[in-house]
C-alpha positions as CSV (number, residue, x, y, z in Angstrom):
1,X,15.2,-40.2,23.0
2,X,17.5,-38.5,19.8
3,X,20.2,-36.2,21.5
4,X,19.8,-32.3,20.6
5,X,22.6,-33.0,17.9
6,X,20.9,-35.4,16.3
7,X,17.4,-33.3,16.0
8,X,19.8,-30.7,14.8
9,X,21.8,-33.0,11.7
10,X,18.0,-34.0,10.6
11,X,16.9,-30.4,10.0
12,X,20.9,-30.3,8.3
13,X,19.8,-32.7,6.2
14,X,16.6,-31.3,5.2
15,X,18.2,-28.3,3.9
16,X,20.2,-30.0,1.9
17,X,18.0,-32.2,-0.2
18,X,14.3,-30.7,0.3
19,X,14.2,-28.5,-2.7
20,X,10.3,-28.7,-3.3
21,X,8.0,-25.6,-3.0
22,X,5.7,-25.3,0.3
23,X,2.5,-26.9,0.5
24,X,-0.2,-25.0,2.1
25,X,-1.6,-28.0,4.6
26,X,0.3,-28.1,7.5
27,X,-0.6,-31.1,9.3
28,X,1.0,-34.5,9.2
29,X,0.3,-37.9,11.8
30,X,2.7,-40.7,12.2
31,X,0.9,-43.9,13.6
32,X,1.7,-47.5,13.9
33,X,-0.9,-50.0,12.5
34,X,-0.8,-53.4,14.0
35,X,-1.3,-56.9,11.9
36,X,-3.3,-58.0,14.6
37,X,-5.1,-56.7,17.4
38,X,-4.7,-59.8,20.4
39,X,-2.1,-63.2,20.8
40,X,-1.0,-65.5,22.8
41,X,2.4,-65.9,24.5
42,X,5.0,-67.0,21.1
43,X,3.0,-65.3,18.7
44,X,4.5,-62.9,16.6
45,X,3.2,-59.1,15.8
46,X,4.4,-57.1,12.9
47,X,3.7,-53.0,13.2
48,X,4.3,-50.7,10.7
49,X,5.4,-47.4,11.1
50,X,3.2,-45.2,9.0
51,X,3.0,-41.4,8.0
52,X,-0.5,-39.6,6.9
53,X,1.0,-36.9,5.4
54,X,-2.9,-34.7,5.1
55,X,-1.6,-33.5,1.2
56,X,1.4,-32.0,2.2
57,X,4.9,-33.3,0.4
58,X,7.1,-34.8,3.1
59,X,10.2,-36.1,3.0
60,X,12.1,-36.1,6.6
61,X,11.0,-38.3,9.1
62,X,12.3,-39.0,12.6
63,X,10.5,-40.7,15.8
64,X,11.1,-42.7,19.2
65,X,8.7,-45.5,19.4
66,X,8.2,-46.9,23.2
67,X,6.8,-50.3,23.5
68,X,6.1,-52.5,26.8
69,X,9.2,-54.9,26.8
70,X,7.8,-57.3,29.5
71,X,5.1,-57.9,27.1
72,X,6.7,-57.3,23.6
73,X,10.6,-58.4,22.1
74,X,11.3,-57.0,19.6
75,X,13.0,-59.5,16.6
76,X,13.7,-57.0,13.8
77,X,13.3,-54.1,12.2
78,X,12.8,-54.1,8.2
79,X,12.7,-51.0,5.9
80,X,11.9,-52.3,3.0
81,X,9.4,-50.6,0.7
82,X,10.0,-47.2,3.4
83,X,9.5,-44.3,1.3
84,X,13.2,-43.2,2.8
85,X,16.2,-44.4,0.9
86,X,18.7,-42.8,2.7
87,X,18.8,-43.0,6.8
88,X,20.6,-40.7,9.0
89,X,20.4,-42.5,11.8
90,X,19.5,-46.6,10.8
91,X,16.7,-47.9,12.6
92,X,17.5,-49.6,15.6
93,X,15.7,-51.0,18.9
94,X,16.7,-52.1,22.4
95,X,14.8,-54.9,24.7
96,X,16.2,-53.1,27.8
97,X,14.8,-50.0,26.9
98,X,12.0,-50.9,24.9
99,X,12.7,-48.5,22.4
100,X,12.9,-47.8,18.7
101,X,14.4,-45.1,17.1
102,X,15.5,-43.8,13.9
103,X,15.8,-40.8,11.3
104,X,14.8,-41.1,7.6
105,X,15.1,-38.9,4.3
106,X,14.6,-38.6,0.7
107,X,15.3,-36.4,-1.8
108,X,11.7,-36.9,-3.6
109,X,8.5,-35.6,-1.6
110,X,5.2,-38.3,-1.1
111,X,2.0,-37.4,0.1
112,X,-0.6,-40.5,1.1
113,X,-2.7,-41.1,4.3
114,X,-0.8,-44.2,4.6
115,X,3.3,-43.6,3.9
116,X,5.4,-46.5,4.9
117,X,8.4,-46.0,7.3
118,X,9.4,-49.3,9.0
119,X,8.2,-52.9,9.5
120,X,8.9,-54.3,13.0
121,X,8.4,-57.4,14.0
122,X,7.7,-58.4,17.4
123,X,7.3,-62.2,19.6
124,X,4.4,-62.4,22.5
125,X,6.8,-63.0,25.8
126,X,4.1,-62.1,28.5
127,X,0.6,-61.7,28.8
128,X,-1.7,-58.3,29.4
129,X,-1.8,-55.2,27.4
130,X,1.2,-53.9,25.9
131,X,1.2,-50.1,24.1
132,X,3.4,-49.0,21.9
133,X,4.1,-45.2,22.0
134,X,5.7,-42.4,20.5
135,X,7.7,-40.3,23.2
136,X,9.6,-38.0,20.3
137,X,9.0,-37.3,16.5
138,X,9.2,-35.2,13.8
139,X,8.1,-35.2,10.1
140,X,9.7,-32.3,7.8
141,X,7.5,-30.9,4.9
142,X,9.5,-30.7,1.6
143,X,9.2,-27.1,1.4
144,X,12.7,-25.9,1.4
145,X,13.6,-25.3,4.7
146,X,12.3,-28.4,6.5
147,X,9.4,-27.4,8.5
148,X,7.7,-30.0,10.7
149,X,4.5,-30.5,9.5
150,X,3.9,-33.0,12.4
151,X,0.8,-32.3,14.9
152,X,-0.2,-35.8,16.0
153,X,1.2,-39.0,17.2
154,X,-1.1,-42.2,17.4
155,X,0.3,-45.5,18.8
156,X,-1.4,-48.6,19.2
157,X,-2.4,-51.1,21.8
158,X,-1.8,-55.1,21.8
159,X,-4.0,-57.7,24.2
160,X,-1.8,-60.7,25.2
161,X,-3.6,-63.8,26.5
162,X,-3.1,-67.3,26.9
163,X,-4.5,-69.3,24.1
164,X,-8.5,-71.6,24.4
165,X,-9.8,-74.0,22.6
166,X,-12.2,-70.9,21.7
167,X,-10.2,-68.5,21.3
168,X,-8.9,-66.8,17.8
169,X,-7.7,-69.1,15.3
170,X,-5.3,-67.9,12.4
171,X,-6.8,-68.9,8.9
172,X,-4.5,-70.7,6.1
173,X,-2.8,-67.9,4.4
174,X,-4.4,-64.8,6.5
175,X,-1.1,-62.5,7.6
176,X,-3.7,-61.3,10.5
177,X,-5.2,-62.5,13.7
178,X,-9.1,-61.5,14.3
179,X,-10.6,-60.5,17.5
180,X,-12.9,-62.7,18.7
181,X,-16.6,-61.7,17.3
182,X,-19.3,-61.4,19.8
183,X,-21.6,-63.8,19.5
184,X,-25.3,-63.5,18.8
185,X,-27.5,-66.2,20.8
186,X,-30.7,-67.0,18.9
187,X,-33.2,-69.6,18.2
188,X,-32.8,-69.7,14.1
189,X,-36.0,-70.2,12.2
190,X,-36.5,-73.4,9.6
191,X,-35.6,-72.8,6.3
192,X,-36.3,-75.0,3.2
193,X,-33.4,-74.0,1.0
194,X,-29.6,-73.0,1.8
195,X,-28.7,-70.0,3.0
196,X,-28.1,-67.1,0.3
197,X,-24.8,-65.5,-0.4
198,X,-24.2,-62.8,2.4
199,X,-23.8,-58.8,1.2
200,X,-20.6,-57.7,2.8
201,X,-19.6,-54.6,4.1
202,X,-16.7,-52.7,4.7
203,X,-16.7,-49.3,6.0
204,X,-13.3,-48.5,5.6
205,X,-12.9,-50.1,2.4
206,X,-16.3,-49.6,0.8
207,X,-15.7,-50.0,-2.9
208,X,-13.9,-53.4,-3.7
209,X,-12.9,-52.3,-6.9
210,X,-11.0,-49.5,-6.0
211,X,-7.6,-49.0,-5.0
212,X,-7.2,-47.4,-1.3
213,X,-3.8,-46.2,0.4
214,X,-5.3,-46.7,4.2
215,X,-4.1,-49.5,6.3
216,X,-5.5,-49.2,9.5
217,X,-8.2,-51.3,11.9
218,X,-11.0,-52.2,10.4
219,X,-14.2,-54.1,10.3
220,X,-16.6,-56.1,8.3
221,X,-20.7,-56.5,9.0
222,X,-23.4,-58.3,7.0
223,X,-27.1,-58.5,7.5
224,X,-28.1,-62.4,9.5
225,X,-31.2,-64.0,8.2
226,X,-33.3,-65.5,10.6
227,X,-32.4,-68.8,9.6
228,X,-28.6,-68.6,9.5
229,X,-27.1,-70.4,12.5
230,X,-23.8,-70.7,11.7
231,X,-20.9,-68.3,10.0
232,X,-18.1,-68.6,8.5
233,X,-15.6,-66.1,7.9
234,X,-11.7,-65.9,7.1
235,X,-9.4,-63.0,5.0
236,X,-6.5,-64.0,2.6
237,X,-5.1,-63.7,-0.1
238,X,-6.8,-66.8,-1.9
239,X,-9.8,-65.5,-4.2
240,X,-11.6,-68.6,-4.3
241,X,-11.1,-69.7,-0.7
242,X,-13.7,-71.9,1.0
243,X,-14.3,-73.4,4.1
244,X,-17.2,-74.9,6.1
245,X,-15.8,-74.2,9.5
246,X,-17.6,-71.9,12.2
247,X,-17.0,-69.2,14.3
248,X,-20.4,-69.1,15.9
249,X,-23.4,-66.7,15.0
250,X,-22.2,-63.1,14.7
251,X,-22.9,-60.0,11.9
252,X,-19.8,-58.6,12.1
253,X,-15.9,-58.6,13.1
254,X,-12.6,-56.6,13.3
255,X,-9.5,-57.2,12.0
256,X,-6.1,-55.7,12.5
257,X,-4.4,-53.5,9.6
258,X,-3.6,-55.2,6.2
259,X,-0.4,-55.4,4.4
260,X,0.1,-54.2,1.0
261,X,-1.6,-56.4,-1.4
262,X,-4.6,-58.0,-2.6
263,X,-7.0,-59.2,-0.3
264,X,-10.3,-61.1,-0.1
265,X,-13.1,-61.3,2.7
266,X,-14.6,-64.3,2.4
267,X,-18.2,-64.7,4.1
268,X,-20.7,-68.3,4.4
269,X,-23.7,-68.9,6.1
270,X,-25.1,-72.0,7.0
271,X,-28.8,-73.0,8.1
272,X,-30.7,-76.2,8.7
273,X,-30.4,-77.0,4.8
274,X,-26.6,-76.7,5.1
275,X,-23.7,-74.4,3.6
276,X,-24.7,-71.7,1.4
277,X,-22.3,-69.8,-1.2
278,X,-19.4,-68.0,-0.7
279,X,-19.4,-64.1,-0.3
280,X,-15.9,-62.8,-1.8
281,X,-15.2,-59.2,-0.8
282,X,-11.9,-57.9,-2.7
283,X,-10.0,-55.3,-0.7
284,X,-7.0,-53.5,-2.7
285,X,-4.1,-52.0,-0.5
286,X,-1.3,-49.7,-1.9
287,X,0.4,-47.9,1.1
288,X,3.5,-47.5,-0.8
289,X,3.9,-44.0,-3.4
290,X,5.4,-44.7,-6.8
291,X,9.1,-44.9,-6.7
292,X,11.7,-41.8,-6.2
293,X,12.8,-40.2,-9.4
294,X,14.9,-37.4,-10.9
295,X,13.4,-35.7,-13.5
296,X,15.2,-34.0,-16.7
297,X,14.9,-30.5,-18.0
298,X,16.3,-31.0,-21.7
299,X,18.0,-34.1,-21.0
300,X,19.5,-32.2,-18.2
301,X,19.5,-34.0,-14.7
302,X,17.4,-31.6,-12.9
303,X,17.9,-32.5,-9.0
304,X,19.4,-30.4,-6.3
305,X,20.9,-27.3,-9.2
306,X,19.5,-24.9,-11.4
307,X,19.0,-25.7,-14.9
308,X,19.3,-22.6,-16.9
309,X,18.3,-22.6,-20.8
310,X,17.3,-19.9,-23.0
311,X,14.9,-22.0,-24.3
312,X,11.1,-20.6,-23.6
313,X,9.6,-23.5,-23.5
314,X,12.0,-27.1,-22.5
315,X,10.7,-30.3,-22.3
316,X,10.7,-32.3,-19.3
317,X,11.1,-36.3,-18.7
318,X,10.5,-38.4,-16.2
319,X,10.5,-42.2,-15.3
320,X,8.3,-43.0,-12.3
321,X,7.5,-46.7,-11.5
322,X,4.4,-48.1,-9.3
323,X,4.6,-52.1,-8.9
324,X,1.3,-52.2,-7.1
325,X,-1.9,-50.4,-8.2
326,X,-0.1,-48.6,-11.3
327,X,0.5,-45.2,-12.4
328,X,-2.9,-43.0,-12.6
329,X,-1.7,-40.1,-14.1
330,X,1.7,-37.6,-13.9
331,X,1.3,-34.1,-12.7
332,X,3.6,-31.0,-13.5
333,X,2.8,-27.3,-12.2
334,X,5.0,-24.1,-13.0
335,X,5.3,-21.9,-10.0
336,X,2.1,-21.1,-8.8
337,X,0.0,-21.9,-12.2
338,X,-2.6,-24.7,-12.6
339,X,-1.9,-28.4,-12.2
340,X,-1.2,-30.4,-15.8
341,X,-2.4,-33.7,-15.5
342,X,-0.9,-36.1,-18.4
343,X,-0.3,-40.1,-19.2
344,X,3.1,-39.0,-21.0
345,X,6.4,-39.4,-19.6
346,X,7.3,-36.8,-21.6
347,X,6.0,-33.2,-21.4
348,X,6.8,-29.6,-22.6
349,X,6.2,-26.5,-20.9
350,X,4.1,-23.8,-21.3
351,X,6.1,-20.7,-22.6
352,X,8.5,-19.1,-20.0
353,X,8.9,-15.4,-18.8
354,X,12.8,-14.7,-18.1
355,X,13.3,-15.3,-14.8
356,X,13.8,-18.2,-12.0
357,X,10.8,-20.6,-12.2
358,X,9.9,-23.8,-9.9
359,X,8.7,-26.8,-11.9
360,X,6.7,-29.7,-9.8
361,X,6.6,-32.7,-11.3
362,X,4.9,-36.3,-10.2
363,X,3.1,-39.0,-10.1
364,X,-0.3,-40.4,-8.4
365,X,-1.2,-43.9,-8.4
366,X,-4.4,-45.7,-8.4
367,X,-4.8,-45.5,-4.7
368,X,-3.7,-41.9,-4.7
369,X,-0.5,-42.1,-3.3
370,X,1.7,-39.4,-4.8
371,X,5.6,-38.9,-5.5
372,X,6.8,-35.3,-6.6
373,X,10.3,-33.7,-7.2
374,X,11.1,-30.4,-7.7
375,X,13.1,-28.9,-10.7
376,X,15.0,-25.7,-10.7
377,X,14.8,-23.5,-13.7
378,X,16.0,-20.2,-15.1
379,X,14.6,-18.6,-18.5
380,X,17.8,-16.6,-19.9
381,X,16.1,-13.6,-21.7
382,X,16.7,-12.3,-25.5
383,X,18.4,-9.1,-25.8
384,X,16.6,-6.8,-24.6
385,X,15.4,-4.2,-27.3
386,X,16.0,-0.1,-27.0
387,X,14.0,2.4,-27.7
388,X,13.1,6.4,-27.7
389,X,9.5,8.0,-26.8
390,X,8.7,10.7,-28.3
391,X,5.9,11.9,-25.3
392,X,6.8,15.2,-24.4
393,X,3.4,16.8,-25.9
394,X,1.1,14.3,-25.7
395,X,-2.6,16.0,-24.7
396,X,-6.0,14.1,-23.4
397,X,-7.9,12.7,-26.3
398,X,-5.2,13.5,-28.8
399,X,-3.1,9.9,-29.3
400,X,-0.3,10.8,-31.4
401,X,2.4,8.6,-29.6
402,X,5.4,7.4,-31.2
403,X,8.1,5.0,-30.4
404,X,11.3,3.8,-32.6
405,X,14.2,1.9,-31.7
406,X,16.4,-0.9,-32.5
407,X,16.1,-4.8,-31.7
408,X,17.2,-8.1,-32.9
409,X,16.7,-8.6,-36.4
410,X,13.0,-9.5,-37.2
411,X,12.2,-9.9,-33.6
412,X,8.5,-9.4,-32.5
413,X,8.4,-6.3,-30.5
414,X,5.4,-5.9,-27.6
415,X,4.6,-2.2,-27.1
416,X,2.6,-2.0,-24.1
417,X,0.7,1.2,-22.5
418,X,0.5,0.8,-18.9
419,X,-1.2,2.8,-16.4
420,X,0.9,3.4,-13.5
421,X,-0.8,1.4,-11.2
422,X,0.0,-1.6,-13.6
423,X,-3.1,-1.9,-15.6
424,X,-2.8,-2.5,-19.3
425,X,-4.2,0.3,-21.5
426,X,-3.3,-1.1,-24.9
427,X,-1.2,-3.7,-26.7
428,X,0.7,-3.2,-30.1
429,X,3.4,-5.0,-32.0
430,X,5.4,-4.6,-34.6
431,X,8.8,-6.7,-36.7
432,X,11.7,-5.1,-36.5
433,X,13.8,-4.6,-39.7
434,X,16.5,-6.8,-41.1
435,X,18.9,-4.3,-39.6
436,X,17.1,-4.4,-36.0
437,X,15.4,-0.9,-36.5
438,X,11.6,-0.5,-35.5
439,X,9.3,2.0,-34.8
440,X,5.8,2.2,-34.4
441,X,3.1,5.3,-33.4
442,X,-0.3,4.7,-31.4
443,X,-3.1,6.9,-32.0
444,X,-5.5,5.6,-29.7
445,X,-6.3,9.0,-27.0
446,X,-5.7,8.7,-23.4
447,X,-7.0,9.9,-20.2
448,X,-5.2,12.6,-18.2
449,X,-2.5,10.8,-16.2
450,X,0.7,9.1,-15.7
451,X,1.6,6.1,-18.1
452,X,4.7,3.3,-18.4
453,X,5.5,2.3,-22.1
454,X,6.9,-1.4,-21.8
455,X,8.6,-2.4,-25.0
456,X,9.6,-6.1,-24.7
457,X,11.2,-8.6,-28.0
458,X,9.8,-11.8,-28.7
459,X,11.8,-14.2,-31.0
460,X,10.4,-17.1,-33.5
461,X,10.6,-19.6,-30.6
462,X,9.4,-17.7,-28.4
463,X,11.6,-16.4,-26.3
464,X,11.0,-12.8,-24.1
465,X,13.6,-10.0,-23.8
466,X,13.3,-8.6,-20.4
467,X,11.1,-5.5,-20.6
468,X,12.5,-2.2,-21.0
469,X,10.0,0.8,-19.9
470,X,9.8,4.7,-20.3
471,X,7.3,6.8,-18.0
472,X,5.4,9.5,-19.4
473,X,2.4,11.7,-18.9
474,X,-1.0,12.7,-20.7
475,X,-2.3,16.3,-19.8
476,X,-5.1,19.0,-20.6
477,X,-4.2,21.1,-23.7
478,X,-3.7,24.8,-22.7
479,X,-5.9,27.5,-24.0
480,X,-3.1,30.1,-23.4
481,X,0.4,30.8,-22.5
482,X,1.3,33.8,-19.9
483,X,4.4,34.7,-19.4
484,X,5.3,30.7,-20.3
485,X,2.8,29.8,-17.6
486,X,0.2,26.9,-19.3
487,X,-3.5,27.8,-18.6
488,X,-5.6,25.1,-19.3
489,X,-9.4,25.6,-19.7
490,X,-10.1,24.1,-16.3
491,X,-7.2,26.5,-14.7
492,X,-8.9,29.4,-17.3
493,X,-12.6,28.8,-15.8
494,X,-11.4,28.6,-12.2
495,X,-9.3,32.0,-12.0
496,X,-12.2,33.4,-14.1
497,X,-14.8,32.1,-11.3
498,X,-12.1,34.0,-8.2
499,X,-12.3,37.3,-10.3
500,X,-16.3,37.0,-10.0
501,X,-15.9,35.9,-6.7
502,X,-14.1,38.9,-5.8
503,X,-15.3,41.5,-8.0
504,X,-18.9,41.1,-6.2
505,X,-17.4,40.9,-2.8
506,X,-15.4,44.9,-3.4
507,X,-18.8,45.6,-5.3
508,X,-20.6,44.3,-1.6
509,X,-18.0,46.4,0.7
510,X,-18.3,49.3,-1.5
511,X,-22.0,49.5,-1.4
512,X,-21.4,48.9,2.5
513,X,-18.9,52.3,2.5
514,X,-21.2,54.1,0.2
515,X,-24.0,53.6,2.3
516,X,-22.4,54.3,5.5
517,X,-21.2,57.6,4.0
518,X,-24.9,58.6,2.9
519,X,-25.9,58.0,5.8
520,X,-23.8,59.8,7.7
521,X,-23.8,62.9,5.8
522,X,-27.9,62.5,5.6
523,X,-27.7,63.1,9.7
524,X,-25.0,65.9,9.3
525,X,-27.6,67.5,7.3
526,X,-30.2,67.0,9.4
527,X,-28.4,68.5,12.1
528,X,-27.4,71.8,10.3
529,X,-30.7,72.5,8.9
530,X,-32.4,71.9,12.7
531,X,-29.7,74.0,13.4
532,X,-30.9,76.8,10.9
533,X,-34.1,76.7,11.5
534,X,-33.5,77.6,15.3
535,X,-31.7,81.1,14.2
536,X,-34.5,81.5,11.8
537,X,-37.2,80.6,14.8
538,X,-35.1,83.0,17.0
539,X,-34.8,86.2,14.8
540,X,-38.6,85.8,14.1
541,X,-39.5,85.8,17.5
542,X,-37.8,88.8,18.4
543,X,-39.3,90.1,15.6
544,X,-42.8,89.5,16.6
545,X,-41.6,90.5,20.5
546,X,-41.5,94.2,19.0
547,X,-44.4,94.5,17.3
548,X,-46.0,92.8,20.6
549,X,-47.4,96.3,21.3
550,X,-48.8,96.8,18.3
551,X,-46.6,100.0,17.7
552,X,-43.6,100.3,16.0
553,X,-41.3,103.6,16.6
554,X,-38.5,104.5,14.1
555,X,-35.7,101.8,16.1
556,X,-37.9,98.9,16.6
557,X,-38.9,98.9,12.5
558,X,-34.9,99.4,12.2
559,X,-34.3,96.7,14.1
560,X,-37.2,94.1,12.8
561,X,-35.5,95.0,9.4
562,X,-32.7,93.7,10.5
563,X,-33.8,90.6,12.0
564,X,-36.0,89.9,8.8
565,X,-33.1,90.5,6.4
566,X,-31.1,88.0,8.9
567,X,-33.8,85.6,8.3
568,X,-33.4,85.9,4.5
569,X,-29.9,84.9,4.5
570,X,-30.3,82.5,6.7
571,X,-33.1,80.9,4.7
572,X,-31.0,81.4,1.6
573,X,-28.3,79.4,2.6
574,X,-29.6,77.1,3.8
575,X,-31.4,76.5,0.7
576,X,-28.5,76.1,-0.9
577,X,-26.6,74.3,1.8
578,X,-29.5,71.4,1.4
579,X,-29.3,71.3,-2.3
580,X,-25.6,70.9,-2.2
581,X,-25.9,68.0,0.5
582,X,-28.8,66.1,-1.9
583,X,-26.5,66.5,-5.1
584,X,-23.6,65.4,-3.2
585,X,-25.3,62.0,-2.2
586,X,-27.3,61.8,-5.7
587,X,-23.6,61.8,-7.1
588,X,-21.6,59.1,-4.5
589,X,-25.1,56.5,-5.8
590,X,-24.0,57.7,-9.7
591,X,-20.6,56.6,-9.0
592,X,-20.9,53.9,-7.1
593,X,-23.1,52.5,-10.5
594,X,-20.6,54.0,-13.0
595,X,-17.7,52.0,-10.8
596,X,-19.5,48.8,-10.9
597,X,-20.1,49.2,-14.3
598,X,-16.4,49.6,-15.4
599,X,-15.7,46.7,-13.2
600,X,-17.8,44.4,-14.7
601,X,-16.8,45.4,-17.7
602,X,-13.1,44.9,-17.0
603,X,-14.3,41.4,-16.3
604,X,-16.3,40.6,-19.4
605,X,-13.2,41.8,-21.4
């Protein structure tokens, strides 16, 4: 097991030479693949330490590595063709412990299912099933900050046995042992011709014209003719390779992981007739990425600083070196923008904002392993231009805004209309004078709103000023001015539609008043002429009480005259009391019309 220090000087390290932007996979596996899968006592194994990286860009790599030691002695360990070139802690191993350890960096990213760490070699001491198994690792994304992309650790297993006269055999030139193939036990049927040339496959490798970057288990199957009694099958690195001895009657086998390289499966039958052809099944391995580089911004060296250039768009170079399967194609990518795939060494970038940019750059080869770096680089801006809007009256629909200001001589100046939410209204441009000075006025009418003018130089190369911006606003042209109060036509129409509002609500309550009043002087009326009439009832009765006896003497006519001319009086006032009341409410209607009338009036003027 590493100490805590030693977990803690990897991540150290990591901060210090990852400098790559983060990948968006998080997911990484470090396995060891085995050269063969079953020995005998003094055979020797060779593992390889290997990273599947699932497309992100690593470049840190530490892990413990258990392996049965009554089994298994370990001889060496070899890092050649490791994707690391630099080791914090050198790979090491102990046969009293049964342990390998070690911690590995470098400064250039690789991603590949199949990233080489370490070669160990191993003897067979002892006989059973030995494991080898990871009890501690880590693999560190080159993102920046080193984050451990690793979620899964697969070791591997190893059958030791003594050796039979049937048991595996090791072909001339083959770097791996075979598991016995189970056999097939069959009566084969009489043919008349030799057997034809098997049709091999390969699961894992399925295309043997292809590159692949997988070294892992793997098997090979063919369809068995009746006839066939006898096969023979061997895998090196001899394309022509022949041979007439069997293994028995199977259809297919497993081997143990390849090594880097060339190789060919080579499949015969034989029937009654004898040996048929030879099947030749070509299996390409490339494990290995293409070689660390440092790239160059300008002819700069571009690794682990900031290359600044006012230049908008820099060239960038690059030698990147594959010995097995070749170069495929190089890769660059500014910040977040679309991978550029080219077969130049050379390449020059798109034009550059001012700013701080991240450049990727890499290489895949023709088994898809990939090696990227990262490069550093700041755009320095043009002077920035200046400039004075003239936006202080500037109405919907109207246009009519103007800009001047001074610039770089015969610079391209950008005048863009923004909305302020950031959405680009307009673009228009202009050359400023030999003296710097520029102006420029936009007609094109605007909605009501809030606006950013962004004016930004541009010179022959290419080259952007940092923007320089202005807010201003668009609004409703007023249809009059009180008391330096604006009144737009929307602001005009809504105080008009209040006084409406208002003028029929008084009109309502009014009518409410005027009714109530009429009303109430309607039952006062009422009352007073019941009220006559009762005095005029009374004085008539009395009146008709004395004449009762159908004789009237000299006081009873006095006093009937009396009550007769009260009657008349009564009778004449209240005539005229009731006329007054009817022209009095005749009158409050009148005004109440002449009053809504002025009012509405008022209102219309």
């Amino acid at each position: 097991m590493f100490c805590r220090k030693t977990k803690h000087l990897a991540i150290l390290i990591v901060l210090t030479v990852l400098i790559f932007a983060p990948s968006t996979t998080w997911a990484a596996t470090l396995n060891v693949a085995l050269d063969k899968l079953q020995g005998a006592i003094g055979d020797t194994v060779t593992a390889n330490i290997k990273i599947n990286s699932e497309g992100t860009g690593i470049n840190v790599a530490q892990a413990t590595l258990q392996f049965s030691k009554d089994i298994l002695e370990a001889k060496s360990v070899d890092k050649t063709g490791s994707i690391f070139n630099f080791w914090l802690k050198d790979p090491a191993f102990s046969n009293d412990t049964g342990q390998i350890d070690f911690v590995g960096g470098s400064p250039s990213g690789f991603v590949g299912p199949s990233l080489q760490v370490l070669t160990i070699t191993f003897k067979v001491k002892g006989n059973g099933q030995a494991n080898l198994v990871f009890t501690d690792g880590s693999v560190n994304a080159s993102d920046g900050s080193g984050t451990n992309v690793l979620n899964t650790m697969k070791g591997a297993q190893f059958v030791a046995g003594p050796k039979t006269d049937g048991g595996p055999l090791v072909t001339q030139g083959a770097a791996i042992l075979p598991s016995v193939p189970l056999q097939i036990s069959r009566q084969p049927v009489a043919a008349k011709s030799s057997p034809l040339k098997p049709q091999i496959n390969v699961p894992l490798y399925p295309d043997s014209s292809k590159w692949y970057n997988l070294s892992s288990d793997f098997s090979v199957s063919w369809d068995l003719p009746l006839d066939v009694s006898d096969v023979s099958i061997a895998i090196n690195k001899d394309p022509s390779w022949s041979s007439q001895k069997s293994e028995g009657l199977f259809n297919n086998k497993n081997f143990g992981a390849l090594s880097d390289g060339v190789w060919y499966v080579h499949v015969r039958f034989q029937n009654n007739i004898g040996w048929g052809p030879v099947a030749h099944y070509k299996i390409s391995v490339d494990t290995q990425p293409p070689s660390s580089f440092t790239p160059k911004l300008n002819g700069v060296s571009a690794t682990d600083k900031t290359v600044s250039t006012d230049d908008p768009a820099p060239s960038v170079t690059y030698s990147i070196g594959d010995n097995l399967s070749g170069i495929d194609f190089y890769f660059l990518r500014v910040d977040d923008g679309d991978l550029i795939k080219t077969d130049k060494t050379s390449f020059t970038l798109p034009l550059q904002t001012p700013g701080n940019h991240s450049v990727l750059v890499g290489a895949q080869d023709k088994a898809g392993n990939i090696t990227e770096n990262f490069i550093k680089l700041e755009t320095l801006p043009i002077e920035s231009p200046a400039f004075n809007l003239a936006a202080t009256n500037l109405f919907v629909g109207e246009g009519g805004l103007f800009a001047s200001g001074t610039a770089l001589p015969n610079v391209k100046i950008i005048f863009i209309i923004k909305q302020s939410k950031g959405e680009i209204v307009y673009t228009l441009s202009t050359t400023s004078q030999d003296d710097g000075k520029w102006e420029m006025k936009a007609d094109q009418p605007l909605k009501k709103g809030s606006y950013v003018a962004e004016v930004t130089a541009q010179d022959k190369r290419g080259a952007l000023s940092l923007p320089v911006k202005s807010d201003f606003k668009v609004k409703e042209r007023p249809l009059l001015t009180l008391g330096g109060i604006e009144i737009t036509q929307f602001w005009f129409f809504v105080g008009l539609l209040i006084i409406l509002l208002v003028g029929v609500f008084s009109g309502w309550i009014l009518g409410i008043f005027t009714k109530e009043q009429r009303e109430r002087k309607s039952i006062i009326a009422q009352r007073d002429v019941a009220s006559v009439l009762g005095l005029v009832k009374k004085d008539i009765s009395k009146a008709l009480s004395k004449f009762a006896d159908k004789k009237i003497d000299g006081a009873e006519a006095t006093e009937i005259e009396f009550l007769l001319k009260h009657c008349d009086e009564t009778i004449n006032k209240m005539q005229k009391y009731i006329l007054e009341n009817i022209e009095e409410i005749n009158q409050d209607q009148v005004s109440l019309k002449n009053i809504a009338k002025d009012y509405l009036k008022k209102i219309i003027k």
